[in-house]
N, C-alpha and C positions, 0 to 999 in steps of 0.2 A: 228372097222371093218377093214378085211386086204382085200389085193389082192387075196390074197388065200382063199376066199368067206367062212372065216370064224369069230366068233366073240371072240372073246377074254376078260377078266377082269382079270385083275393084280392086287395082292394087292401092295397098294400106298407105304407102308414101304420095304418091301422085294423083291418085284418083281415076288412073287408067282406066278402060274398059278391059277384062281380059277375056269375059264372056258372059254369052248373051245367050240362053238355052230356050227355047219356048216352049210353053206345054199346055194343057186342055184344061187350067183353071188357076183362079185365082188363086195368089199365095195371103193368108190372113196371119200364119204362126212367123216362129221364127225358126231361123236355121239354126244347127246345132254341128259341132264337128267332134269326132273320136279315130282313134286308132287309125289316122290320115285320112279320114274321110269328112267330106263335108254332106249330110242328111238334112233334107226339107218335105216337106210336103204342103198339096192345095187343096181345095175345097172342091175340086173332082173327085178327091181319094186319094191320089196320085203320091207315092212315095217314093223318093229320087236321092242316091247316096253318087258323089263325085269324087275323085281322087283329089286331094287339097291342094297339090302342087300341079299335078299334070291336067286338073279342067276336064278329065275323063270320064265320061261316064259311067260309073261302074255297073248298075245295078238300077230298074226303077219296076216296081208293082202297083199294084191300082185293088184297096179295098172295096171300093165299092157306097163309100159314103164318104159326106164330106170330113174334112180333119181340121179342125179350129184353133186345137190343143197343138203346140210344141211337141219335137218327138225326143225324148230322152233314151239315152245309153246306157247300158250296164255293160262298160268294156271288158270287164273280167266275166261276163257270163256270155262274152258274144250277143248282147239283146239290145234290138232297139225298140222302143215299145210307143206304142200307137193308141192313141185315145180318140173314139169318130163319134158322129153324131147318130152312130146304131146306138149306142151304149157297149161297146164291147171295148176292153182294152186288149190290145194284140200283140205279140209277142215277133217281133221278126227274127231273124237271121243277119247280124252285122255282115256277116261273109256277102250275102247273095240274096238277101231279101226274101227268101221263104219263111210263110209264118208257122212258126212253131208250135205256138197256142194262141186259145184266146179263150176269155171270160169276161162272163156279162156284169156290170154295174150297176146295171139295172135302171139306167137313164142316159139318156145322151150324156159324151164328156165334152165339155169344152175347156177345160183345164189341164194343165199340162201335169203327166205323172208325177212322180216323185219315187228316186229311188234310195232305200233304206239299204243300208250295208251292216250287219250284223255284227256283235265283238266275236261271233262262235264260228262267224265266217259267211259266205256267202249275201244272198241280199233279199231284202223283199220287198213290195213295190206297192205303190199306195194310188188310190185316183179318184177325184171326187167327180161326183153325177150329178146332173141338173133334176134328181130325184130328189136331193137332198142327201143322200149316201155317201159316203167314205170305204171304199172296198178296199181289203188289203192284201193282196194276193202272195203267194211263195212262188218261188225259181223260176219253179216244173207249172206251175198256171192255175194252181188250185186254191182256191178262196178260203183265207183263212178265218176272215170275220167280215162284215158289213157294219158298220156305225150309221146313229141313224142320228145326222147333222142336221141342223136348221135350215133349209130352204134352199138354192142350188147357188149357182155363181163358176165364176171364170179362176177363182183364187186355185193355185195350185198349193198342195199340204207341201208345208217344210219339216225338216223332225231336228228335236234338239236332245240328243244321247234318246232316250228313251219315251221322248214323248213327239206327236204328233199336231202341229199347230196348223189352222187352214181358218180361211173366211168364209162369210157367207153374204149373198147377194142381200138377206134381211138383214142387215148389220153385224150380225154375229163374229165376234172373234173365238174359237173352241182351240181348248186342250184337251186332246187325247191321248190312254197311252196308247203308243207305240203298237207293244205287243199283245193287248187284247181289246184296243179298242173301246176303253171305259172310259167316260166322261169326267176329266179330271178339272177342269174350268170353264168357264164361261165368261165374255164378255160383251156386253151388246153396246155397238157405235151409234152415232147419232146419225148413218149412212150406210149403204151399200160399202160392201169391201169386197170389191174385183178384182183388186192387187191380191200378189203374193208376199207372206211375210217373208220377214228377212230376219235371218237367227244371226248376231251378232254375238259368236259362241262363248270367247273368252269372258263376257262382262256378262252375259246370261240375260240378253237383251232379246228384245224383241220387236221392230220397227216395221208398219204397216201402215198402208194410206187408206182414205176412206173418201166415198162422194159429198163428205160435206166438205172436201178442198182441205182436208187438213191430213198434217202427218201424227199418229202416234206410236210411241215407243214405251214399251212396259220392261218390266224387269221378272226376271223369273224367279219364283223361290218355292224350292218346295220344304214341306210339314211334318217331317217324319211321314211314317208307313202307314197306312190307315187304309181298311176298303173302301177302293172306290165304286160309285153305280155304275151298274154294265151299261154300255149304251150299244152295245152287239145282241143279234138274235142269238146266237150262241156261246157263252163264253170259252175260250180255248182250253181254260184250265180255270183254277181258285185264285191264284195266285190274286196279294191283294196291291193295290194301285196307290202309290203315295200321292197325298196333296198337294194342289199345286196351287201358289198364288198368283196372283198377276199384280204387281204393284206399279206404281208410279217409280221412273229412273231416277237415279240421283240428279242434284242439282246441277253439273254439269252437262248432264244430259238433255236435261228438264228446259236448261237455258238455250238450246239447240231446235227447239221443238218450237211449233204451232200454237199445237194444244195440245194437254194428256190428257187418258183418261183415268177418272179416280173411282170411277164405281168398279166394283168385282162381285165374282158369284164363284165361293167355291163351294163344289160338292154340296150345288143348291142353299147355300148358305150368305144371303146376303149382307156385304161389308163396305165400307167408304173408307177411301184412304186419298190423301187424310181427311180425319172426321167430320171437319167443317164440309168436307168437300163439292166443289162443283166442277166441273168442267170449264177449265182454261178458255175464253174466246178468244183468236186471234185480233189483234189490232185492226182496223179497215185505216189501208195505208190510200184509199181514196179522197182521203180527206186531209 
């Protein structure tokens, strides 16, 4: 999708034109493809699924508010899910674009969902709101918890096995769990963070950009079992939430990087790692 409220397929070797689709608004997100389809939406509302090979149009509805957020799939549940500037995150129809459900966030989204796949099966789906909010909804559309995040932003939540990582426009980097929504870390950058992290799953990494121009990358570790504080209006259940650190990556990581960050806050408990520690500056290679 372009600015010029039009849609576009290039082929991948030559750069061919193969199609040119017009339609009633700008495109800001990005396209997404599933189960042979290729799904986009604009900032009319406008949601548009085309056949990946054939350029057909299968399928196109219109919510009614703009869409800023990426639309993500849940192939195995048929679901393409829509995050607009109502604050509702929407539930479609892969087949044919009827919405199935929808649930409020309780702030406009401009962040792309995130969808969580269960070990017991099925999935559940996460969104964060320019409320400050983190909603975490099941299958069928119903709200399993709300987290009450630091300030809003464009960052879409990543999850790494059972916990829940997302930014925030006031610098914040947060660990959440997963499944109740408890505040398991905290980190605060020296900048807005509108990127999404990136789970680097096998090394238990964590890599995120931030507006003071630099990249950081944390390592995860968690503390044994310990409760942790709800940060949901209601907790799902007791069950209690393991510690989580954020540490600095090892040295060949470390030598990859910008800057890291050495400050941490777990479960309100502030730590520096390492002790001396400050915050890396990068070089100014203008000189």
């Amino acid at each position: 999708g372009s600015f010029d409220k039009c849609i576009y397929a290039l082929d991948a070797n030559s750069g061919a034109l193969l199609l040119r689709h017009t339609t009633e608004g700008a495109f800001y997100s990005s396209a997404t493809s599933s189960a042979g389809l290729v799904l986009c939406a604009n900032l009319k509302g406008q949601v548009f699924a085309f056949e990946a090979e054939a350029f057909k149009l299968v399928w196109s509805v219109e919510v009614g508010h703009a869409i800023f957020a990426s639309l993500r799939v849940d192939e195995a549940a048929g679901i393409v899910l829509v995050g607009a500037v109502d604050g509702l995150l929407r539930a479609l129809s892969l087949g044919d674009g009827s919405q199935l459900w929808a649930c409020d966030s309780g702030g406009p989204i401009f962040a792309t969902p995130c969808v969580h796949r269960l070990n017991s099966g099925g999935s559940v789906y996460y969104a964060g709101s320019q409320a400050g909010h983190v909603l975490c909804v099941s299958a069928n559309g119903l709200p399993l918890w709300r987290a009450r995040g630091p300030g809003g932003g464009h960052s879409a939540p990543s999850t790494f096995g059972e916990l829940l990582i997302v930014g925030s426009a006031d610098g914040a980097l947060l660990v959440l769990s997963a499944t109740s929504g408890a505040e398991l870390a905290t980190i605060q950058l020296p900048g807005a963070v509108h990127s999404s992290p990136v789970v680097y799953s096998s090394r238990s990494l964590v890599l995120v950009g931030c507006r003071d121009n630099s990249l950081y990358c944390f390592k995860l570790t968690t503390a044994g079992s310990r409760p942790g504080r709800q940060a949901h209006d209601e907790p799902l259940d007791g069950a209690c939430s393991p510690a989580v650190e954020l540490d600095i990556a090892d040295a060949a990581e470390r030598s990859r990087q910008a800057r890291l960050l050495v400050l941490s806050r777990v479960l309100g408990n502030l730590t520096r790692v390492p002790p001396s520690g400050e915050i890396a500056r990068p070089r100014n290679h203008d000189n």
